[in-house]
N, C-alpha and C positions, 0 to 999 in steps of 0.2 A: 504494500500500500504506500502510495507516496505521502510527501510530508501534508498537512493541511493548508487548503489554500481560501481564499475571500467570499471566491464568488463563481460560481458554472462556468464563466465568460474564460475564465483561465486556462480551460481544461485543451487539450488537441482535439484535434477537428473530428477526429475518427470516436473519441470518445462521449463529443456532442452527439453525432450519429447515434450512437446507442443508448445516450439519454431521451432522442427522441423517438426510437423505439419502444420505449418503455415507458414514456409518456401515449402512443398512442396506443399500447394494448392496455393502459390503464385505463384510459375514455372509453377505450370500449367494453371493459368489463364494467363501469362503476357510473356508467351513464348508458345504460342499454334500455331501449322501451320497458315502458312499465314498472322500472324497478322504482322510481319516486313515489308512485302510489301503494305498494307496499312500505316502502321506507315508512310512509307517514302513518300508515295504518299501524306500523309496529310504536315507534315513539307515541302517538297519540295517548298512550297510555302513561306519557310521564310528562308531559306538555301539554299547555294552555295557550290560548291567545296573550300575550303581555308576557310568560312566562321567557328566565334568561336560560339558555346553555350554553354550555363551553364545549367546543370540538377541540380535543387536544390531538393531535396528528391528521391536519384535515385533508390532506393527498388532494383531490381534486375539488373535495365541498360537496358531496352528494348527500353526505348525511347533516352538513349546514344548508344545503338548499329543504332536507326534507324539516328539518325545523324550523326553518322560516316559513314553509308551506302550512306550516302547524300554526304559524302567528307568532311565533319566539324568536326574541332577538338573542343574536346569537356571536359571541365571541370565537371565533376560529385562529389556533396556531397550525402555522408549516413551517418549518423553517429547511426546506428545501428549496433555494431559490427556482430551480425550475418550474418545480412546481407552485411557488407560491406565486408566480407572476402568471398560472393559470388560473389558479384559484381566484383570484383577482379578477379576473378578466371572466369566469362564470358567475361564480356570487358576492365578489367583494366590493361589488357596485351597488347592490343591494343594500338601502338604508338603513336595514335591521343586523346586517353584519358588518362588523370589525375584523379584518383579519390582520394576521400580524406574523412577522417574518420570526418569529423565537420559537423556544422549543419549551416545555416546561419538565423541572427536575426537584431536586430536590433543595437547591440553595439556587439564589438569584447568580447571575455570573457570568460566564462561558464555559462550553463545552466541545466536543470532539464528535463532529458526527462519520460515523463512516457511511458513503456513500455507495449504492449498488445501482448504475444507472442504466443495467438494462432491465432490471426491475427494482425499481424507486421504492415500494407496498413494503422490501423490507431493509431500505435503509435503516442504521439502528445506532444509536448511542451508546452503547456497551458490547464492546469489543468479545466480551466472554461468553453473549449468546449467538453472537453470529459463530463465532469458532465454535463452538457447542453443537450447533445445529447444523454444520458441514458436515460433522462426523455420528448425529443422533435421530435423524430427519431425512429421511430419501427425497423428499422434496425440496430438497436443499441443496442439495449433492452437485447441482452445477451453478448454482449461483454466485456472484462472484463482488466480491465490496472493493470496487477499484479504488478508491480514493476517498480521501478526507475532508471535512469543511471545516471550520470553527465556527460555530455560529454562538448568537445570543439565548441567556436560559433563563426562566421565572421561573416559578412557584406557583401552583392554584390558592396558597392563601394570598400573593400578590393580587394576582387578578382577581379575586374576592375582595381585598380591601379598593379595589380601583373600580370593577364591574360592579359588585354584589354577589351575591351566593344564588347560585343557577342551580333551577330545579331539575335540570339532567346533565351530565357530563359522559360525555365518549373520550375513554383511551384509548388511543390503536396506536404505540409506540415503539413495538418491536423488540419487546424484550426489559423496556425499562419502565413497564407501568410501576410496578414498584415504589421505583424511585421518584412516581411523579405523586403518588400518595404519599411518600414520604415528606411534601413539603403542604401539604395538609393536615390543618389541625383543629378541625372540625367536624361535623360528620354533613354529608349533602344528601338530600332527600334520593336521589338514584342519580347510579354509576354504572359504566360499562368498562369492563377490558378483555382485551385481547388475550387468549390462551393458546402454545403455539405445541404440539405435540415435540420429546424432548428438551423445554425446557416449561415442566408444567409446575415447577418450584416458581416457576414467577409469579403464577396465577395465589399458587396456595400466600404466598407471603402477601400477596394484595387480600386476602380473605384475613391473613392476621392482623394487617395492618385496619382496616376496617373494622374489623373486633375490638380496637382500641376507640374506635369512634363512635361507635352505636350499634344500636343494634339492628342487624339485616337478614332479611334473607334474599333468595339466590332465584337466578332461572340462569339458562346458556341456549343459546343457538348454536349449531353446526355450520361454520361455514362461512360464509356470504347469505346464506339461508335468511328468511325476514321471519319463521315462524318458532316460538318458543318448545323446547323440545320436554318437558314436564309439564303435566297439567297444573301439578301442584311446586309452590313456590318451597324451596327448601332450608335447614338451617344449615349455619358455618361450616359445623361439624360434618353434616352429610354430605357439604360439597364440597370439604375438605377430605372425606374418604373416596371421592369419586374422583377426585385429581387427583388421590396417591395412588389409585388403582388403575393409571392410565386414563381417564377420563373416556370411557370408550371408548377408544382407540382414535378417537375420533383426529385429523390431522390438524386442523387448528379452529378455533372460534371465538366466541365471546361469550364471558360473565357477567351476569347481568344481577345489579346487587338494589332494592329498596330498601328504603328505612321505615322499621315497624313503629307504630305508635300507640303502646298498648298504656 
């Protein structure tokens, strides 16, 4: 991997080439007919008109277009420049989103992103899941993190003392949701993160982490999939047994956490 550099613009010509490759099989997986109206059908259950959310890894803003389609205004990070100058140009003209080029962790700052630019989905912030997941993960097995950014990093209690506290938040960070709980110190009404088969110790420490905030239970999707795969919503513990037991083999997905109000 070479050393870190500014900005995409830096990079050789051939390497842009496969940034836009992977920009354009991203559009077309994450903007394909029909999928907004699911989108909105799945969040509508954590979103209001007036309600705020935070997109923390927004890739292209499908899931900030589906909650502004819900009526929520909506704070979106990418701190992919390539991608953040699309997401701009889809939804961050949109009066109800903010987007914003940083990434969020666990201290305010800078960090080290490694980039994979012929698929962007798992550029990632820690070094030791992308190595992990070369050697844990067959779906991994040719993907390749050519280079490094430096980009800018907050915190979600930042952006809660500047936004407010949003009634839904998406992590899709690649291995570092963790650590982007780790700079929260509150508990938010509902959360999502990403769980990636091989390194499902991410997931479980985002369920500890959470344990310290309130109390939750759980659902997961499979996938990209828009539809909840338990009828019944579950506690820490059961979805803590279910991610130490491989999480159904399942290859990757999301966690999906509300907070109870009893």
């Amino acid at each position: 991997m070479t050393p870190p550099i500014s900005g995409i613009e830096r990079l050789p010509w051939m390497a842009r080439l496969r940034c836009g490759a992977g920009l354009v099989r991203s559009l077309a997986i994450y903007w394909r007919p029909g999928r907004q109206r699911s989108l909105r059908r799945l969040y509508a259950e954590f979103l209001a008109p007036g309600d705020l959310a935070f997109d923390i890894g927004a890739h292209l803003g499908d899931r900030s277009a589906a909650f502004v389609g819900l009526g929520a205004r909506v704070i979106a990070l990418e701190p992919q420049p390539h991608l953040f100058r699309w997401l701009n140009r889809i939804v961050g003209r949109h009066r109800d989103v903010i987007s914003r080029a940083v990434a969020a962790g666990p201290t305010t700052g800078h960090a080290t992103l490694s980039l994979s630019l012929a698929t962007p989905t798992v550029s990632t912030l820690t070094s030791r899941w992308s190595q992990r997941l070369a050697h844990d993960n067959d779906g991994f097995q040719h993907v390749r993190w050519d280079t490094a950014l430096t980009i800018e990093m907050t915190t979600l209690d930042a952006l809660i003392a500047e936004y407010g506290l949003p009634a839904f938040c998406k992590i899709d960070v690649e291995g570092f949701e963790d650590q982007v709980l780790a700079g929260l110190s509150q508990p938010l009404p509902a959360l999502s993160v990403e769980f990636v088969a091989g390194a499902l110790d991410v997931a479980q420490a985002c369920v500890a982490r959470l344990k310290t905030l309130g109390d939750y239970e759980y659902n997961t999707i499979a996938g990209e999939r828009r539809l909840f795969r338990w009828s019944q919503w579950q506690s820490p513990d059961t979805v803590l047994n279910w991610l130490s037991e491989g999480a159904d083999a399942l290859t990757s997905g999301d966690l999906y956490a509300r907070r109870r109000y009893n």
